[in-house]
VEXNU-820024 format. One record per atom (N, C-alpha, C): residue number from 1; atom name; x, y, z. Coordinates in Angstrom, 2 decimals. Last residue first. Layout:
# VEXNU-820024
{num:NUM, atomo:CA, px:X, py:Y, pz:Z}
...
//
This chain:
# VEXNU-820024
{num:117, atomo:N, px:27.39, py:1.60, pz:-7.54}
{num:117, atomo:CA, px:27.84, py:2.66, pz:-8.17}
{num:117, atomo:C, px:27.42, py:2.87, pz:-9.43}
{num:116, atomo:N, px:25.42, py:0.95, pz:-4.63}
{num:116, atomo:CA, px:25.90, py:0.33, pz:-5.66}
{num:116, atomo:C, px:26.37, py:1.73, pz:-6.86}
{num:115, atomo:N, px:26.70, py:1.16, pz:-1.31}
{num:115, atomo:CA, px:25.21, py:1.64, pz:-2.34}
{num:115, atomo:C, px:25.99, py:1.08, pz:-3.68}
{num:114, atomo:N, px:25.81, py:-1.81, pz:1.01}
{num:114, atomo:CA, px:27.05, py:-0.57, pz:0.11}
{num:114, atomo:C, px:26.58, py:-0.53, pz:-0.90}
{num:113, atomo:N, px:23.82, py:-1.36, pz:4.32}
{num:113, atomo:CA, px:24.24, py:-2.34, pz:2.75}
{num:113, atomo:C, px:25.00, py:-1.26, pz:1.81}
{num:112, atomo:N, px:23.81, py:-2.46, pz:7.63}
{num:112, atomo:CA, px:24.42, py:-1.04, pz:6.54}
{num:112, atomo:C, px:24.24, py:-2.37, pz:5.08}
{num:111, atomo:N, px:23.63, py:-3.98, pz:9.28}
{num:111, atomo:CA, px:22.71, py:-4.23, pz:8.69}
{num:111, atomo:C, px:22.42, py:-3.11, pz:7.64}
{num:110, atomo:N, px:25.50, py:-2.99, pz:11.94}
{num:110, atomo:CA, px:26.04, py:-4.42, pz:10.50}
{num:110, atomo:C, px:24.47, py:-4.60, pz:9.63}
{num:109, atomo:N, px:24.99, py:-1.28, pz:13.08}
{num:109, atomo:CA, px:25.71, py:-0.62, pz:11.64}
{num:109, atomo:C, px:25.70, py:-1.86, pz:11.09}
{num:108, atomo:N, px:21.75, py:-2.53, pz:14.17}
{num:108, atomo:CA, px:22.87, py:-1.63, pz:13.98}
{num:108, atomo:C, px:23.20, py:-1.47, pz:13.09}
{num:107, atomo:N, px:21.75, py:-6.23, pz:13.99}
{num:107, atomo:CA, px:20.98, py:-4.91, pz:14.17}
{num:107, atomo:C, px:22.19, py:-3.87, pz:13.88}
{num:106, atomo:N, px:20.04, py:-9.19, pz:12.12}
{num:106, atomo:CA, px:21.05, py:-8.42, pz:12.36}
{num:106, atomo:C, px:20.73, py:-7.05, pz:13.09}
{num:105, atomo:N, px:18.00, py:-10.99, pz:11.71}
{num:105, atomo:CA, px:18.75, py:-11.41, pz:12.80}
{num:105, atomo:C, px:20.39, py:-10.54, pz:13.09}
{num:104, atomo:N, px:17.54, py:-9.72, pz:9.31}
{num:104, atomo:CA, px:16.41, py:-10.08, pz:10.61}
{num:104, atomo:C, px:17.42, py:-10.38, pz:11.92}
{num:103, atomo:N, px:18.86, py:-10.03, pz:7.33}
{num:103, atomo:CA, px:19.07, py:-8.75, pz:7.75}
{num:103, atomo:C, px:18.31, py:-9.03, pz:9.26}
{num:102, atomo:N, px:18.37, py:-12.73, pz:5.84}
{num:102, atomo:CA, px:19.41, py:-12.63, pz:7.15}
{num:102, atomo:C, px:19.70, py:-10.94, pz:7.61}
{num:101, atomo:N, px:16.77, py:-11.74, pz:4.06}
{num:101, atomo:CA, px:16.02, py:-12.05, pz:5.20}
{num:101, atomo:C, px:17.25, py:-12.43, pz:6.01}
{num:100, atomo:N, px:16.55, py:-10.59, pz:1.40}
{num:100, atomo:CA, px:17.69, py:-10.55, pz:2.65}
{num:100, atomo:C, px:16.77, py:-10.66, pz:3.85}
{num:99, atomo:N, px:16.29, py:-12.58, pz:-1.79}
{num:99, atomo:CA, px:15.61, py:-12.37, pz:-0.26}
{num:99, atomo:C, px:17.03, py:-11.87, pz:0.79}
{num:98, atomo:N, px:18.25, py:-12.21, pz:-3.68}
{num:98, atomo:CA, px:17.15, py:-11.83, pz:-4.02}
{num:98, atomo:C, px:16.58, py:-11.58, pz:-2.69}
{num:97, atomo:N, px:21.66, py:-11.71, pz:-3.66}
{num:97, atomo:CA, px:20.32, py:-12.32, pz:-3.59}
{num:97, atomo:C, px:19.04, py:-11.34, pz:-3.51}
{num:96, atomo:N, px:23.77, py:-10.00, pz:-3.08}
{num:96, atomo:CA, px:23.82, py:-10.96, pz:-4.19}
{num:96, atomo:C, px:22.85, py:-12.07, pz:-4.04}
{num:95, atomo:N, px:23.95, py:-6.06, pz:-3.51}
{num:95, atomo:CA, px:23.68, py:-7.36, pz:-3.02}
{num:95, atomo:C, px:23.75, py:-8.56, pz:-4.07}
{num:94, atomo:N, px:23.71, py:-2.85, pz:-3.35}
{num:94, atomo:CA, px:24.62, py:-3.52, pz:-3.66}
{num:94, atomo:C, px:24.72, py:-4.88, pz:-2.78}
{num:93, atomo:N, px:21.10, py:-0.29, pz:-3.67}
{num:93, atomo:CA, px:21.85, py:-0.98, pz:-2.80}
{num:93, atomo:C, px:22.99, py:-2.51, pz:-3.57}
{num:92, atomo:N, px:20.48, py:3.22, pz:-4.35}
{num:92, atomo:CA, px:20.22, py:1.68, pz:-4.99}
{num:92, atomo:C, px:21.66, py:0.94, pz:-4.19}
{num:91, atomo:N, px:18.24, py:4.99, pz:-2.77}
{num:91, atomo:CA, px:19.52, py:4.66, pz:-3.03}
{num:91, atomo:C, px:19.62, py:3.64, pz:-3.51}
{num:90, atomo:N, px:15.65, py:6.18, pz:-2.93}
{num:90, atomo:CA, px:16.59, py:6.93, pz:-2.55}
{num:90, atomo:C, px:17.93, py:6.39, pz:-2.62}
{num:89, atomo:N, px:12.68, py:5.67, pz:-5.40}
{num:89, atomo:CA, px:14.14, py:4.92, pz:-4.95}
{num:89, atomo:C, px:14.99, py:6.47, pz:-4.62}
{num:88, atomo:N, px:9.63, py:5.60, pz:-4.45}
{num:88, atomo:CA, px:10.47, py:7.05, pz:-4.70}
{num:88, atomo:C, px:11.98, py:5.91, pz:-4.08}
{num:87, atomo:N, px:6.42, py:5.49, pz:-5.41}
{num:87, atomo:CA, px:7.22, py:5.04, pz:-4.59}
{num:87, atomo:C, px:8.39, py:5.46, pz:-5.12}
{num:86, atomo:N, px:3.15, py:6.80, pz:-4.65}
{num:86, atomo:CA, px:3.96, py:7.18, pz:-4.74}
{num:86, atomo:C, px:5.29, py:6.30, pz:-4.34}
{num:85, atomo:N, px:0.38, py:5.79, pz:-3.52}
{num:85, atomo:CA, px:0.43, py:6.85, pz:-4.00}
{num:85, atomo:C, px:1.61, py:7.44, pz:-4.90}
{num:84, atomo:N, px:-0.80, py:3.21, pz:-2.48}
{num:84, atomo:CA, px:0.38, py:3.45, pz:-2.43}
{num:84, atomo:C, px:0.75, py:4.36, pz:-3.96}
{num:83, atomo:N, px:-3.82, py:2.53, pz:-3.10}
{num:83, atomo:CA, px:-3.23, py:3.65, pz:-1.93}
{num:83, atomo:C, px:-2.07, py:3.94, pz:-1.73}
{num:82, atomo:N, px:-4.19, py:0.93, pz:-4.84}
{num:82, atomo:CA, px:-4.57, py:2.83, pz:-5.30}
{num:82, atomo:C, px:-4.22, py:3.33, pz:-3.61}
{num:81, atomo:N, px:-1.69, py:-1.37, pz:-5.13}
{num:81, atomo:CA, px:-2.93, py:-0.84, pz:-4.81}
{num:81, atomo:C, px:-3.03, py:0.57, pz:-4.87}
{num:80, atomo:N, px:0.46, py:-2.78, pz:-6.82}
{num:80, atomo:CA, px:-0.53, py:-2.16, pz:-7.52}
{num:80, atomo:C, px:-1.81, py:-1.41, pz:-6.98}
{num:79, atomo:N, px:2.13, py:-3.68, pz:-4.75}
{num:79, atomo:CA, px:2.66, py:-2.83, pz:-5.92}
{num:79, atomo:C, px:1.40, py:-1.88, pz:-6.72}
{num:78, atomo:N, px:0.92, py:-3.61, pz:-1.13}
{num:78, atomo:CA, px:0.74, py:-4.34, pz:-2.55}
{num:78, atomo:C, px:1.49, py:-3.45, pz:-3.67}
{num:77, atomo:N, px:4.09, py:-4.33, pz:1.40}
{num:77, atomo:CA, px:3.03, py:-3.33, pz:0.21}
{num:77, atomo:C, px:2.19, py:-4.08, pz:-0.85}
{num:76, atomo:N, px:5.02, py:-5.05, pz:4.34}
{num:76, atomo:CA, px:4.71, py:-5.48, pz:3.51}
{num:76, atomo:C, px:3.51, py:-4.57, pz:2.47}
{num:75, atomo:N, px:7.19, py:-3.90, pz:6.41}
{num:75, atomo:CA, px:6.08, py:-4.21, pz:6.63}
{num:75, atomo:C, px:5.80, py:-4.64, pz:4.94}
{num:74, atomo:N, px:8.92, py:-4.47, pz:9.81}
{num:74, atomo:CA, px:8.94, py:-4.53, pz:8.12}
{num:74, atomo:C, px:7.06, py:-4.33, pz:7.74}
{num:73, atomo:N, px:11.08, py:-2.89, pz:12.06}
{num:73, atomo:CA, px:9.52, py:-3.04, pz:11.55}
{num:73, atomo:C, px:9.84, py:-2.93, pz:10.25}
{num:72, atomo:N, px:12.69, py:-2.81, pz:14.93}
{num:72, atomo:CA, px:13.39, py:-2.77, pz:13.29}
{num:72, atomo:C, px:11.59, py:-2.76, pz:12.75}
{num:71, atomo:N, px:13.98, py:-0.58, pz:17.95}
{num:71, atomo:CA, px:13.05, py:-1.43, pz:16.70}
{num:71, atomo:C, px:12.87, py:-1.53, pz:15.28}
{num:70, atomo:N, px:15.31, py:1.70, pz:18.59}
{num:70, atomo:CA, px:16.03, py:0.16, pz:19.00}
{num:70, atomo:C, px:15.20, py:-0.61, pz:18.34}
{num:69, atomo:N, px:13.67, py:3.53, pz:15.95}
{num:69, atomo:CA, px:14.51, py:3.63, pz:17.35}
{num:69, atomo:C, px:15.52, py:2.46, pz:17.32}
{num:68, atomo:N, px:13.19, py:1.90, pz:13.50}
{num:68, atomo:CA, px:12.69, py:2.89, pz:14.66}
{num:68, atomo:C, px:12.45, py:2.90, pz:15.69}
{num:67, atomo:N, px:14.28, py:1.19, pz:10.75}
{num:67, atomo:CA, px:14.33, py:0.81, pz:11.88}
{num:67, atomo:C, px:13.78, py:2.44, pz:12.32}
{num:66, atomo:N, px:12.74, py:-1.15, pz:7.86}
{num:66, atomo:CA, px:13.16, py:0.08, pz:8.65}
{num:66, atomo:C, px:13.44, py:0.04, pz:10.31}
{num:65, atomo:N, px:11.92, py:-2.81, pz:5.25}
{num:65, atomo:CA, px:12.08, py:-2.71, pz:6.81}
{num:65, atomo:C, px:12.95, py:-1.84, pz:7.13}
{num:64, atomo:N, px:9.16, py:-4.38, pz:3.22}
{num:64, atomo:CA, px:10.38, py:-2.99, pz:3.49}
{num:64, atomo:C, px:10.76, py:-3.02, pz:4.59}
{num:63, atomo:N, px:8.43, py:-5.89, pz:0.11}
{num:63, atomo:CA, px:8.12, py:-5.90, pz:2.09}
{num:63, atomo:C, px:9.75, py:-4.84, pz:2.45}
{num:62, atomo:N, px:5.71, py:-6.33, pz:-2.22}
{num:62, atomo:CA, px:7.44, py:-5.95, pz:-1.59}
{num:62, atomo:C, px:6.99, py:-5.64, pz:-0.38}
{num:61, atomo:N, px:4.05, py:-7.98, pz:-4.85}
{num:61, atomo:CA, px:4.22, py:-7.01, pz:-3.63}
{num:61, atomo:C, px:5.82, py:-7.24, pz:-3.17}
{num:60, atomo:N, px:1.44, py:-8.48, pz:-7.05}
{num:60, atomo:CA, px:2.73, py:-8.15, pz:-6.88}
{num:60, atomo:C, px:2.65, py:-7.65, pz:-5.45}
{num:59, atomo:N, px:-1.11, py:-9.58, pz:-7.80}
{num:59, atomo:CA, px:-0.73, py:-9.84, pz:-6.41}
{num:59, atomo:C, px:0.66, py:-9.45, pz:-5.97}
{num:58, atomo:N, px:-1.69, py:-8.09, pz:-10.51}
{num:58, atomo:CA, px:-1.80, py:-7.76, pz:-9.06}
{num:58, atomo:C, px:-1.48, py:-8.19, pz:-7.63}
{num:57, atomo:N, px:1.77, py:-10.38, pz:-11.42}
{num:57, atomo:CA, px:0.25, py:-9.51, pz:-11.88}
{num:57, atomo:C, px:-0.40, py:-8.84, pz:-10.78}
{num:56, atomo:N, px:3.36, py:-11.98, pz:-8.60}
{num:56, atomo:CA, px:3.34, py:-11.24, pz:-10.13}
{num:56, atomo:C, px:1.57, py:-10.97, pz:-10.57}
{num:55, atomo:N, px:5.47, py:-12.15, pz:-6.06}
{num:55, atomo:CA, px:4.23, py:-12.17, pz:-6.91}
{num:55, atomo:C, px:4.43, py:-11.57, pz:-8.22}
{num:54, atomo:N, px:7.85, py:-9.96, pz:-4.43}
{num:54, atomo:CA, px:7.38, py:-11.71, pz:-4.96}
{num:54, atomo:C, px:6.23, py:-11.49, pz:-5.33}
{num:53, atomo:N, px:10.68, py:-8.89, pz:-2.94}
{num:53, atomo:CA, px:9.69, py:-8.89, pz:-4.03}
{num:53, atomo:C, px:9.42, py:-10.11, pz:-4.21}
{num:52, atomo:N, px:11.85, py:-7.85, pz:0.06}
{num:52, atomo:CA, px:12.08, py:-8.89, pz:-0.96}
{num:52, atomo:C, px:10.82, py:-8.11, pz:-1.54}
{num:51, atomo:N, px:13.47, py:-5.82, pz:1.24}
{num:51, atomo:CA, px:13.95, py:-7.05, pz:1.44}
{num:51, atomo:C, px:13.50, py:-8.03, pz:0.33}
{num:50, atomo:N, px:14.38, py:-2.39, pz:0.63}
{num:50, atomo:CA, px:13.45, py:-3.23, pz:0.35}
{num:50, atomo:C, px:14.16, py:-4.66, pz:0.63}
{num:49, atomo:N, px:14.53, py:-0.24, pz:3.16}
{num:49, atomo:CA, px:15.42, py:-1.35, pz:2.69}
{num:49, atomo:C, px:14.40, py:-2.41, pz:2.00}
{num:48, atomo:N, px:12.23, py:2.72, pz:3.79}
{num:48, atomo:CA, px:13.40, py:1.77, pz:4.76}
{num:48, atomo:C, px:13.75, py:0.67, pz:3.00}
{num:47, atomo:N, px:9.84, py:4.47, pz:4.76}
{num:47, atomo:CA, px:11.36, py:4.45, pz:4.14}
{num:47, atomo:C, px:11.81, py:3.80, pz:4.78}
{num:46, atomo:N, px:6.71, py:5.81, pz:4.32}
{num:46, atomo:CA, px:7.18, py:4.85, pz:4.88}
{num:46, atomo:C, px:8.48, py:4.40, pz:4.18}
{num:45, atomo:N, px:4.57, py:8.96, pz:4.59}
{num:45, atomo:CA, px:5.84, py:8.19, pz:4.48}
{num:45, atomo:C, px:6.45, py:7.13, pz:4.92}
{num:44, atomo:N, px:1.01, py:9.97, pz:4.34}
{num:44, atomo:CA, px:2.51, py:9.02, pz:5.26}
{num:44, atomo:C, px:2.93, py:8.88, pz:4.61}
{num:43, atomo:N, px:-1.09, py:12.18, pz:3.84}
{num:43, atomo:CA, px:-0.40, py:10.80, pz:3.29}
{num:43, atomo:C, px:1.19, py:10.84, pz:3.62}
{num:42, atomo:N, px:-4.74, py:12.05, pz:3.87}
{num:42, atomo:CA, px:-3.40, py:12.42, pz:4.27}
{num:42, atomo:C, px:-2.10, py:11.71, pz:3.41}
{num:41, atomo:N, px:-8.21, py:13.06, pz:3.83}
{num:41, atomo:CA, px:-7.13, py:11.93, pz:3.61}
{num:41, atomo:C, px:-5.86, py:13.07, pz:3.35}
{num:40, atomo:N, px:-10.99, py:13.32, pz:5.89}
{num:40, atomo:CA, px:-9.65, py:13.65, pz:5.71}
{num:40, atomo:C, px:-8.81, py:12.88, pz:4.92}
{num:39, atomo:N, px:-13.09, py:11.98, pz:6.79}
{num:39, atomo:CA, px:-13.25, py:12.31, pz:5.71}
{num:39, atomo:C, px:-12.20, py:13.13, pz:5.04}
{num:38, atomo:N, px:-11.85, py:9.32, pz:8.33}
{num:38, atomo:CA, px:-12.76, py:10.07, pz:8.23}
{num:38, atomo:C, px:-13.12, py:10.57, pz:7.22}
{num:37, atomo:N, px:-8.98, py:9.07, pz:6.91}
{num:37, atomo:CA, px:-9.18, py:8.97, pz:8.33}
{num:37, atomo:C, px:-10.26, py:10.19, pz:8.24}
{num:36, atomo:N, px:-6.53, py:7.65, pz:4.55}
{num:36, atomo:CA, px:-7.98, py:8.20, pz:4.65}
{num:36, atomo:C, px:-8.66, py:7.95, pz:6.42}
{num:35, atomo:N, px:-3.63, py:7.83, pz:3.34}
{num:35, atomo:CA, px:-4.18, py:7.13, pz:4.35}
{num:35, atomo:C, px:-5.57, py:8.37, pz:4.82}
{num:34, atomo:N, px:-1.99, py:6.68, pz:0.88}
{num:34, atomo:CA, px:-2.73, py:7.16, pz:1.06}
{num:34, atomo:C, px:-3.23, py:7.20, pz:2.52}
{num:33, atomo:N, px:1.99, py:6.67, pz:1.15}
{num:33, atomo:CA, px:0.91, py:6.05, pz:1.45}
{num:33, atomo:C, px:-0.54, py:7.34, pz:1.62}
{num:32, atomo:N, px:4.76, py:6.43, pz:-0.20}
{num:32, atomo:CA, px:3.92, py:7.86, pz:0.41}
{num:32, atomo:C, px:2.71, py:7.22, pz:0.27}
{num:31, atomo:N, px:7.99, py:5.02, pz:0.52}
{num:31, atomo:CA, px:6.47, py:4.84, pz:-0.06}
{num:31, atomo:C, px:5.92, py:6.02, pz:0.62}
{num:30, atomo:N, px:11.09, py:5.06, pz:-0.50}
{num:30, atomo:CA, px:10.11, py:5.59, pz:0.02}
{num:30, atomo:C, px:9.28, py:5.81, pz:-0.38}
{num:29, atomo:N, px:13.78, py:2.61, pz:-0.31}
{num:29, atomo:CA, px:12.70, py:3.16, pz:-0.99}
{num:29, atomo:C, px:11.79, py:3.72, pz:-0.12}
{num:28, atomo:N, px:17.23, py:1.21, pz:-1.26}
{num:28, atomo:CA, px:16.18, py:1.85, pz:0.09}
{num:28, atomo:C, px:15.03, py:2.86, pz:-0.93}
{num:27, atomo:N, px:17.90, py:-1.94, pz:-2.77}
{num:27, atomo:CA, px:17.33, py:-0.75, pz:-2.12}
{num:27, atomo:C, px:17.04, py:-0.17, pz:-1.21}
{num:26, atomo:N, px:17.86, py:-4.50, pz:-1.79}
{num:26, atomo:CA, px:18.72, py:-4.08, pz:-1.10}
{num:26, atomo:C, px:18.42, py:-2.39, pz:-1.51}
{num:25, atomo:N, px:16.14, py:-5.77, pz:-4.56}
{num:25, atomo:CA, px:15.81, py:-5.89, pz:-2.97}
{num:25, atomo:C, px:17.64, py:-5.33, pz:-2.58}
{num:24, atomo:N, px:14.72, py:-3.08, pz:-6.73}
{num:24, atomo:CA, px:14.71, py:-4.59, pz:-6.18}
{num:24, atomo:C, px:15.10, py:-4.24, pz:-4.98}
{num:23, atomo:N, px:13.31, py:-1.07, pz:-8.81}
{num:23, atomo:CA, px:13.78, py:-1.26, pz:-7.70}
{num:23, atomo:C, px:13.82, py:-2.83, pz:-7.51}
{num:22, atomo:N, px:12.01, py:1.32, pz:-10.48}
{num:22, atomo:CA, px:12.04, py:0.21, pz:-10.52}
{num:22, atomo:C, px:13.26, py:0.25, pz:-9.69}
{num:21, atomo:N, px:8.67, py:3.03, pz:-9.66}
{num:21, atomo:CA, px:9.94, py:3.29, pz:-9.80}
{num:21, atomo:C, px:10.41, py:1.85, pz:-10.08}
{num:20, atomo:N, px:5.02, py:2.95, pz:-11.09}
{num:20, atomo:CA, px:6.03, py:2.02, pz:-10.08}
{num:20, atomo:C, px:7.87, py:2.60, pz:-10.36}
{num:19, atomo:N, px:3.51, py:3.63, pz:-12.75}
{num:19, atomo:CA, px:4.00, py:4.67, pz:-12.46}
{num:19, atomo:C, px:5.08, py:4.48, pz:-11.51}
{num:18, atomo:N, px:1.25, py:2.23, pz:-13.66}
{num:18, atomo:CA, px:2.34, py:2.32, pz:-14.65}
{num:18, atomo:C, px:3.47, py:2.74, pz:-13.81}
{num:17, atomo:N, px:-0.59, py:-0.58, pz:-12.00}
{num:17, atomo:CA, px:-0.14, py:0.75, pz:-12.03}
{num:17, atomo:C, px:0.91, py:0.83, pz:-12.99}
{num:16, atomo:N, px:-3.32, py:-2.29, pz:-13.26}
{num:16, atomo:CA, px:-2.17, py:-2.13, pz:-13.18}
{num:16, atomo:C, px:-1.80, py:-1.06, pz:-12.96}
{num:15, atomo:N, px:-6.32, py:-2.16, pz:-14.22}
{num:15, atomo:CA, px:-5.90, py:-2.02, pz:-12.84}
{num:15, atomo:C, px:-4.65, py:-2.32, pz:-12.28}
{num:14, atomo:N, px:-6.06, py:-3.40, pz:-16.48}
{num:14, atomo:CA, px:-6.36, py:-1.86, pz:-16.38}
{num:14, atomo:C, px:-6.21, py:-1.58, pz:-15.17}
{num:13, atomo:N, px:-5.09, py:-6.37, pz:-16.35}
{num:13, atomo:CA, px:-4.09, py:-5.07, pz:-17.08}
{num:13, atomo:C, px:-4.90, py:-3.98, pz:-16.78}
{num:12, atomo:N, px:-6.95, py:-7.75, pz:-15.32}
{num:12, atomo:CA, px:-5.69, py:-7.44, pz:-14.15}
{num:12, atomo:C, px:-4.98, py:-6.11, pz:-15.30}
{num:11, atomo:N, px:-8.00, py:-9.06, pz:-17.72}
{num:11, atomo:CA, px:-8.85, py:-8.11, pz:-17.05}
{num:11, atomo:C, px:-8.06, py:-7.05, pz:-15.92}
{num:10, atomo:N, px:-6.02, py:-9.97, pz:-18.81}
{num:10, atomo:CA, px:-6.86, py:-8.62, pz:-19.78}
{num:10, atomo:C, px:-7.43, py:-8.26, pz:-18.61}
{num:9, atomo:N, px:-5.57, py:-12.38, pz:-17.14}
{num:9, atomo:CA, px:-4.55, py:-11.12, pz:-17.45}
{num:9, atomo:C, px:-4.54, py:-9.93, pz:-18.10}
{num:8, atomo:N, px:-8.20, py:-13.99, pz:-17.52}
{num:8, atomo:CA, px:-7.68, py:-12.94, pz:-16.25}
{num:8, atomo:C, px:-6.73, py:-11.79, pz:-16.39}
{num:7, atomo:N, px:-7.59, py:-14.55, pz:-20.16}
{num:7, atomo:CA, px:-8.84, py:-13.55, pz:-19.50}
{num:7, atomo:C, px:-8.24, py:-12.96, pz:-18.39}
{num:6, atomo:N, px:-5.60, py:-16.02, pz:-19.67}
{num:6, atomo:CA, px:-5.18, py:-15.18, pz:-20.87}
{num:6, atomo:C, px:-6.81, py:-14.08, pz:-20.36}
{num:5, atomo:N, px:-7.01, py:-18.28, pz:-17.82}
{num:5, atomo:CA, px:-5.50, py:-17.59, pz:-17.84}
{num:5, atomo:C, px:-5.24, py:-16.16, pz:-18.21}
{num:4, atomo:N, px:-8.61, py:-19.07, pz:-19.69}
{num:4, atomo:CA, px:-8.84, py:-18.88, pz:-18.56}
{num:4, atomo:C, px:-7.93, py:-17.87, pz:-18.01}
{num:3, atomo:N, px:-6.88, py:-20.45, pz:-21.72}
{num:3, atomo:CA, px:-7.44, py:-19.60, pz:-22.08}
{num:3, atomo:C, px:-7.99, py:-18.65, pz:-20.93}
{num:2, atomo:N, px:-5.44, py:-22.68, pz:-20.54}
{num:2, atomo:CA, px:-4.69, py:-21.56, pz:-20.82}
{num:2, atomo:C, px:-5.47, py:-20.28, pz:-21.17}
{num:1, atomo:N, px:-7.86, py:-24.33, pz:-20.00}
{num:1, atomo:CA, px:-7.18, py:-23.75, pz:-18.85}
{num:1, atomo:C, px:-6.33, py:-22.56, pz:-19.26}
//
């Protein structure tokens, strides 16, 4: 079984990205997403509050939430997929957990987090 293991993780290492900023959760981060439409490809910005991180080896991922307008929208990234082009820390945030999932049931200025010095 351990050996099994130790394959998969040779094979998951070339399809690792290097290039990941490092960040946790009360950040604010901006992803520049590939986004292919037809034979055009473009590429979006998506900025807001990282809430959490979880997984490890390719199944890494982070979920971000932003607000727009009177609406809050999270949405969830893989770390390692070839379409998240670019991820860019704009402020490093000042917290004492890992999941802020009580940001959900907050709106407005009380869902401000104090940038860390």
């Amino acid at each position: 079984m351990q050996g099994l293991q130790e394959i998969i993780k040779q094979v998951e290492k070339k399809y690792l990205t290097k290039n990941t900023a490092d960040f946790g959760p009360g950040d604010t981060v901006s992803v520049s997403l590939r986004i292919l439409e037809g034979d055009k490809e473009r590429f979006q910005a998506f900025s807001g509050v990282v809430i959490q991180k979880r997984g490890s080896g390719m199944g890494k991922t982070f979920t971000l939430r932003k607000a727009s307008g009177s609406v809050y929208v999270e949405r969830t990234f893989p770390l390692h997929s070839p379409l998240v082009s670019e991820i860019k820390l704009v402020r490093r945030g000042k917290v004492r957990r890992a999941k802020l999932f009580y940001l959900r049931d907050m709106s407005g200025k009380s869902t401000r987090i104090k940038e860390k010095k």
